[in-house]
C-alpha positions as CSV (number, residue, x, y, z in Angstrom):
1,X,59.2,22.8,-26.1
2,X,58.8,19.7,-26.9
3,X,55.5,19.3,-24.1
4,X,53.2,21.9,-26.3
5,X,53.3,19.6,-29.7
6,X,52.9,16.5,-27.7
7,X,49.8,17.2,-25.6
8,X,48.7,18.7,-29.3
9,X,48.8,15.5,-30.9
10,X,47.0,14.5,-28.1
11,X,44.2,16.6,-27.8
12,X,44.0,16.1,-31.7
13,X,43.9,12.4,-31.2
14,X,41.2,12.2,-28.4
15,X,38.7,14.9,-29.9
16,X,39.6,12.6,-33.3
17,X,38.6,9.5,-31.9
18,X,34.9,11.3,-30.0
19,X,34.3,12.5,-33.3
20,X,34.3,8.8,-35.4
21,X,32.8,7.2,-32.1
22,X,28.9,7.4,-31.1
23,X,29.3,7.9,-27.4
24,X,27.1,5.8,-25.1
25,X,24.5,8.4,-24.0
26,X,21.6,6.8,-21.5
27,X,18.9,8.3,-21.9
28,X,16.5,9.3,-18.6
29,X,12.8,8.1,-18.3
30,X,10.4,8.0,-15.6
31,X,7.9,5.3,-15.0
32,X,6.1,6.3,-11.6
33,X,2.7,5.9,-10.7
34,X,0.7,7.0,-7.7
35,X,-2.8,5.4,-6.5
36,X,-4.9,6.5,-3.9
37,X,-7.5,4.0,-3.9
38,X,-9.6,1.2,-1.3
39,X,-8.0,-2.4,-1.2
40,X,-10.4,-5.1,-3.0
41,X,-9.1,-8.2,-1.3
42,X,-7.2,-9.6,1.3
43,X,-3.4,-9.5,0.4
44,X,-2.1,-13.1,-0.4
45,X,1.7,-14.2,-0.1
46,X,2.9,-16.3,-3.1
47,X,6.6,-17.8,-3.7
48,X,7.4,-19.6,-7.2
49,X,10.2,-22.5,-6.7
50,X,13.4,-20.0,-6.7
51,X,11.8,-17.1,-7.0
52,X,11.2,-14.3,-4.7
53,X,8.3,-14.5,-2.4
54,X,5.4,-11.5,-3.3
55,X,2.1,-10.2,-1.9
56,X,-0.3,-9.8,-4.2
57,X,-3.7,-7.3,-3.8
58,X,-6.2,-5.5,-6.0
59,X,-7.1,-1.9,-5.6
60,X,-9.5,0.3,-6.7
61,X,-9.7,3.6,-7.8
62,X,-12.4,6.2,-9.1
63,X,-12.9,8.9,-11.0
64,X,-15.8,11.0,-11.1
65,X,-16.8,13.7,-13.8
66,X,-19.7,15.5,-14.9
67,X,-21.3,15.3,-18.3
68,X,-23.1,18.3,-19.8
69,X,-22.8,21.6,-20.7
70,X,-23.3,22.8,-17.5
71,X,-21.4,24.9,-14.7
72,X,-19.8,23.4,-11.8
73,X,-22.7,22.4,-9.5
74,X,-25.5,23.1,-12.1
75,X,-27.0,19.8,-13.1
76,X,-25.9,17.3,-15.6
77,X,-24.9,13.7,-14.9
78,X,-22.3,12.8,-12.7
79,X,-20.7,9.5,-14.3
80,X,-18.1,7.3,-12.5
81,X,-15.7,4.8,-13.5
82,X,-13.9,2.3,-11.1
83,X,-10.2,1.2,-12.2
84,X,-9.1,-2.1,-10.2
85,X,-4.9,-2.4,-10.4
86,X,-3.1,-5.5,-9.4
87,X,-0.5,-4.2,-7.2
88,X,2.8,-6.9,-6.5
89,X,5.2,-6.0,-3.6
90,X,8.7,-7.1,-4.1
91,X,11.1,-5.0,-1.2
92,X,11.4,-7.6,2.1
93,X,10.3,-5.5,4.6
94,X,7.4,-3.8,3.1
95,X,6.1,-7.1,1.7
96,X,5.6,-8.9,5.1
97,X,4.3,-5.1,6.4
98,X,1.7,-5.1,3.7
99,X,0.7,-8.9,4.4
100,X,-0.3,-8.1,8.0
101,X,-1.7,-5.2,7.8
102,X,-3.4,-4.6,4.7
103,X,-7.2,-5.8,4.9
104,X,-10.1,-5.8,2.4
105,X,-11.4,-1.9,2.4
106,X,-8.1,-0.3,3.4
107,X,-7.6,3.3,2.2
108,X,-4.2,3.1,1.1
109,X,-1.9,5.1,-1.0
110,X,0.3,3.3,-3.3
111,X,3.9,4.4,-5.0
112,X,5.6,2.4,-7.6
113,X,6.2,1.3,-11.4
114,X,4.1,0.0,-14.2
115,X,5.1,-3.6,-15.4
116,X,3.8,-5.2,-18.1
117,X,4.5,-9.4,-18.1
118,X,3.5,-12.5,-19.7
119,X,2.6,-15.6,-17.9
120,X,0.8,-19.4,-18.8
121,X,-2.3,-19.6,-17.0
122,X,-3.1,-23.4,-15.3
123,X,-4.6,-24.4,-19.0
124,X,-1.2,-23.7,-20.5
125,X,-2.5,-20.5,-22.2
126,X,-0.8,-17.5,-22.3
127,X,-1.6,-14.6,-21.3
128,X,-1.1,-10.5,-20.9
129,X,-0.4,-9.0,-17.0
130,X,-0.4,-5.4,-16.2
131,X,0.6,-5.0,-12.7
132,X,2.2,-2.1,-10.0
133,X,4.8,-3.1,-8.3
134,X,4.9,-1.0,-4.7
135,X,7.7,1.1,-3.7
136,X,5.7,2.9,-1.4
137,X,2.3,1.7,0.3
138,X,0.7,4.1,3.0
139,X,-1.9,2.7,5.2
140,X,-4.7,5.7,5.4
141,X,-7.6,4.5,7.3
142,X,-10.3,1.2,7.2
């Protein structure tokens, strides 16, 4: 008997207190990227005083459209744009893989996150850095 009222109050009490109370809700984003691209320079190694070493590499991308009114494969100008990305890579393993192996003109597909940082350049100004830092890198060919 007395069991019923109790667990009442209860139940009262909690679904009370998760009324008056914002509940902590985190909320799900995605920040992926994927490049398929050629490499633009030889990977270099760098290690800030008690920091994590990193290599460090540029890659390039392109896109290609055509401009016109014109069907697929019926004239109009074909114009191209080249991206370069600075791509960092953080993870131990794949760092020293993508030091040895990675060479200027590697074919490589790259997996990872978008970062955007500050930093003070040699004459102490600062400045903006967009960068990808690898999850994933895929040697494809030379």
């Amino acid at each position: 008997m007395w069991r019923r009222p109790a667990w009442q109050v209860f139940h009262q009490f909690v679904r009370h207190e998760s009324d008056t109370v914002i509940p902590l809700v985190l909320e799900r984003s995605m920040n992926r990227v994927q490049l398929l691209g050629r490499v633009g320079q030889d990977p270099i190694m760098r290690q800030v005083e008690g920091k994590n070493p990193v290599t460090i590499f540029s890659l390039a991308t392109n896109e290609m459209w055509r401009t016109g009114d014109s069907e697929v494969g019926q004239g109009g100008d074909v114009s191209q744009k080249t991206t370069w990305h600075r791509i960092s890579v953080f993870r131990p393993g794949l760092r020293d893989v993508t030091y040895q192996y990675v060479r200027k003109g590697s074919r490589i597909y790259v997996e990872g996150k978008i970062d955007y940082g500050e930093y003070t350049d040699k004459n102490n100004v600062r400045r903006q850095a967009t960068t990808i830092i690898a999850d994933n890198v895929i040697f494809l060919s030379e």
